[in-house]
C-alpha positions in Angstrom: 54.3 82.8 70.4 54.0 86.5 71.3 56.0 86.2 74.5 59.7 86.1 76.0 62.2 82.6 76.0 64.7 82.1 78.2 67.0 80.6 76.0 67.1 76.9 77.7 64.0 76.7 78.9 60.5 75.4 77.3 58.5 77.9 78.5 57.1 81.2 77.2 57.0 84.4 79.4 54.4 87.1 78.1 54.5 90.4 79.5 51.6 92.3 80.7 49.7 94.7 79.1 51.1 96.8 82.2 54.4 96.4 80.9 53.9 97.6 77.2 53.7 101.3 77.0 50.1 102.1 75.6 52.2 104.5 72.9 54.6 101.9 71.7 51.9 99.5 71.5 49.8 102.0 68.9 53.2 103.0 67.0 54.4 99.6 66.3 52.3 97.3 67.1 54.9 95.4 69.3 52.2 92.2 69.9 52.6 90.9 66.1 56.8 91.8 65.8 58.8 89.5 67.6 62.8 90.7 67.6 65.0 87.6 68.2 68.6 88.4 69.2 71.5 85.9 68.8 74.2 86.1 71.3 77.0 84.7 69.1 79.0 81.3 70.1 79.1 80.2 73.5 79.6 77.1 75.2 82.7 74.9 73.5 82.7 78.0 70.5 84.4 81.1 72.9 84.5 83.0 69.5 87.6 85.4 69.1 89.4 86.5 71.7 92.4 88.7 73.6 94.1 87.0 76.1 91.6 85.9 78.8 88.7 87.6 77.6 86.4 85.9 75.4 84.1 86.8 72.4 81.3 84.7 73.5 81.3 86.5 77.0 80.6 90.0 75.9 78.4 89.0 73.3 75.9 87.4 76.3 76.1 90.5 78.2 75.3 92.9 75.5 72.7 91.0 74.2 71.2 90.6 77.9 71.2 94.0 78.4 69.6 94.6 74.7 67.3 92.0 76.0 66.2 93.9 79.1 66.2 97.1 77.3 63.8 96.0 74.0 61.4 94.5 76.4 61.1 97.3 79.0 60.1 99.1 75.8 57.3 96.5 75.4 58.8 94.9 72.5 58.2 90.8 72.2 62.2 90.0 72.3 63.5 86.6 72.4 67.2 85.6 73.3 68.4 82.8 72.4 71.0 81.6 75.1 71.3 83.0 78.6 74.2 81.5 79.4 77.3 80.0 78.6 76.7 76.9 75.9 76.4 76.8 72.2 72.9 76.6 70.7 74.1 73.0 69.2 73.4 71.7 72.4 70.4 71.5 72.2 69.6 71.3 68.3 66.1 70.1 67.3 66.4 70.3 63.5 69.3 68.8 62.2 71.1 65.7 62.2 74.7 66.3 61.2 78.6 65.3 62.9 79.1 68.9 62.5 78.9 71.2 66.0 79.0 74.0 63.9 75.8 73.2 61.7 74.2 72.1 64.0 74.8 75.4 65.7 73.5 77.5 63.3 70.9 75.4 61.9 69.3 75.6 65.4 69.9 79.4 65.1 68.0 79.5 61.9 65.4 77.6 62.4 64.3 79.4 65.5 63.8 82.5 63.9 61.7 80.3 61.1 60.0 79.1 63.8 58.6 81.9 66.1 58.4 83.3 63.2 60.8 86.5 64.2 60.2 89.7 62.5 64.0 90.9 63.0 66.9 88.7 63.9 70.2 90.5 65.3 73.6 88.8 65.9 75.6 90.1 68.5 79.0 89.6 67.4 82.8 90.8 68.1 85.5 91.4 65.5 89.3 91.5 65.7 91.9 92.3 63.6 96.0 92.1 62.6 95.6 95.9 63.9 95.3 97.3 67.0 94.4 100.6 65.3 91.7 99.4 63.2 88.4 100.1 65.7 84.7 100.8 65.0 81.2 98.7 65.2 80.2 97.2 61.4 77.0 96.1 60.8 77.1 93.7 58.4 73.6 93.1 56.0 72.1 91.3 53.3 71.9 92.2 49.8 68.0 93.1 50.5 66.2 96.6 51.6 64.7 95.6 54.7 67.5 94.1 56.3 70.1 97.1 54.6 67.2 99.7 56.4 67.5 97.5 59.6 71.5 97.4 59.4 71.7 101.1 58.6 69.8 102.5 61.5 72.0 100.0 64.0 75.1 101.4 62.2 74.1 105.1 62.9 73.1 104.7 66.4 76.9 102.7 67.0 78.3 105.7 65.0 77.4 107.9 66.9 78.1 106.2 70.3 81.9 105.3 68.8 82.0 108.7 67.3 82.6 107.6 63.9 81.7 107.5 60.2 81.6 104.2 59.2 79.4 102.2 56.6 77.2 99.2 57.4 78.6 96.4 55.1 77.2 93.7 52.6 77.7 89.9 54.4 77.4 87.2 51.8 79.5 84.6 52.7 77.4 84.1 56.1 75.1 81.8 57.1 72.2 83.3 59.0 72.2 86.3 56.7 71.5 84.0 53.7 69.6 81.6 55.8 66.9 83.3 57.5 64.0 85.1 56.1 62.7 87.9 58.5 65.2 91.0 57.8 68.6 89.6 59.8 72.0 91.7 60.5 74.8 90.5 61.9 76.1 93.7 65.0 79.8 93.3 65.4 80.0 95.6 68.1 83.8 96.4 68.3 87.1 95.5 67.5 88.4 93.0 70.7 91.9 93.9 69.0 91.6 97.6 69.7 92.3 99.0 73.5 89.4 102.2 72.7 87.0 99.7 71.6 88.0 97.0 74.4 87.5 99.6 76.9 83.8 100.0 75.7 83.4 96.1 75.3 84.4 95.0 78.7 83.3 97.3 80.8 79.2 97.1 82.5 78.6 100.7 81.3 80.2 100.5 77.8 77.9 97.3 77.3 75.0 99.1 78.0 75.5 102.1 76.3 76.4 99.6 73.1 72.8 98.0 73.7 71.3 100.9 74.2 72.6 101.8 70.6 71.5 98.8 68.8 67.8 98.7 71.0 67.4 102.8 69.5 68.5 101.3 66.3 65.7 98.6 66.3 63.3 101.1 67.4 63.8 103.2 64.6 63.8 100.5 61.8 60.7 99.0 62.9 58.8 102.5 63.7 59.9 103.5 59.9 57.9 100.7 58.2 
């Protein structure tokens, strides 16, 4: 499936040799690397949160915006929720009393499935400290998906204006679970007012996407 779901639907969108740039095309070879991106949580699951403002809502709207940006660049991009409800909804693969493995099972299995050649999770952290700011992308112990996290982690660096480390993730599901190279973005600290700023605010979204999308870019153009 070298085309576009809307998360939801059944149908596959393909974009037009118009709208894959002849140069991107020869670089990368865009029609063979499908980059899925998981908006995290949604529906029932909001996520983390400060006061009325939600995890799960500025997770969709960056990831739409990387969305929009990765395939204006001609990349095959998948996302896998366009709005507001939790993959477990509408889980295929496993039976289980659990919302929350049935969430990420249906997370997992659609990167197994397309198969995806990157998987990002758009995530949102907080913390006891209002000081404590900064993206972290978090990685698994393995080179491809350390590269992928890396080259995310400068380009948020650089937007944030700081030094920070990509970090291992073991405990996590998808990380562990899914076998194309798979990081988990979280994008900013809910819990800081600099980072908040960025987080809930059109331009600060898209600037943040435009970060990870350059970060994508460079992994895959480096292999």
């Amino acid at each position: 499936m070298a085309g576009t779901l809307l998360a939801g639907s059944t149908k596959a969108f393909a974009a037009t040799p118009e709208e894959r740039p002849e140069q991107h095309q020869s670089l990368i070879g865009h029609g063979h690397r499908i980059v899925l991106i998981d908006a995290g949580h949604g529906g029932i699951d909001g996520g983390t949160s400060h006061g009325d403002i939600l995890e799960k809502d500025l997770t969709l709207a960056i990831s739409r915006k990387l969305f929009m940006l990765l395939r204006a660049d001609g990349f095959d991009t998948i996302l896998n929720r366009f709005g507001d409800y939790a993959p477990s909804e509408e889980n295929l693969w496993l039976r289980s009393r659990s919302r929350h493995m049935r969430d990420l099972a249906q997370r997992k299995e659609l990167a197994e499935t397309l198969p995806a050649a990157v998987v990002v999770s758009v995530h949102i952290n907080w913390a006891r400290s209002s000081s404590k700011h900064g993206p972290i992308v978090l990685y698994r112990q393995e080179g491809r998906s350390f590269m992928l996290a890396k080259s995310i982690q400068d380009q948020l660096n650089g937007l944030y204006g700081v030094e920070l480390d990509s970090q291992p993730g073991k405990p996590f599901y998808l990380l562990n679970k899914i076998t194309a190279p798979t990081v988990i973005v979280e994008a900013g600290f809910i819990s800081s007012p600099v980072d908040r700023a960025m987080l809930t605010s059109s331009r600060g979204q898209e600037k943040i996407a435009e970060a990870i999308s350059e970060g994508i870019a460079t992994y895959l153009m480096e292999l």
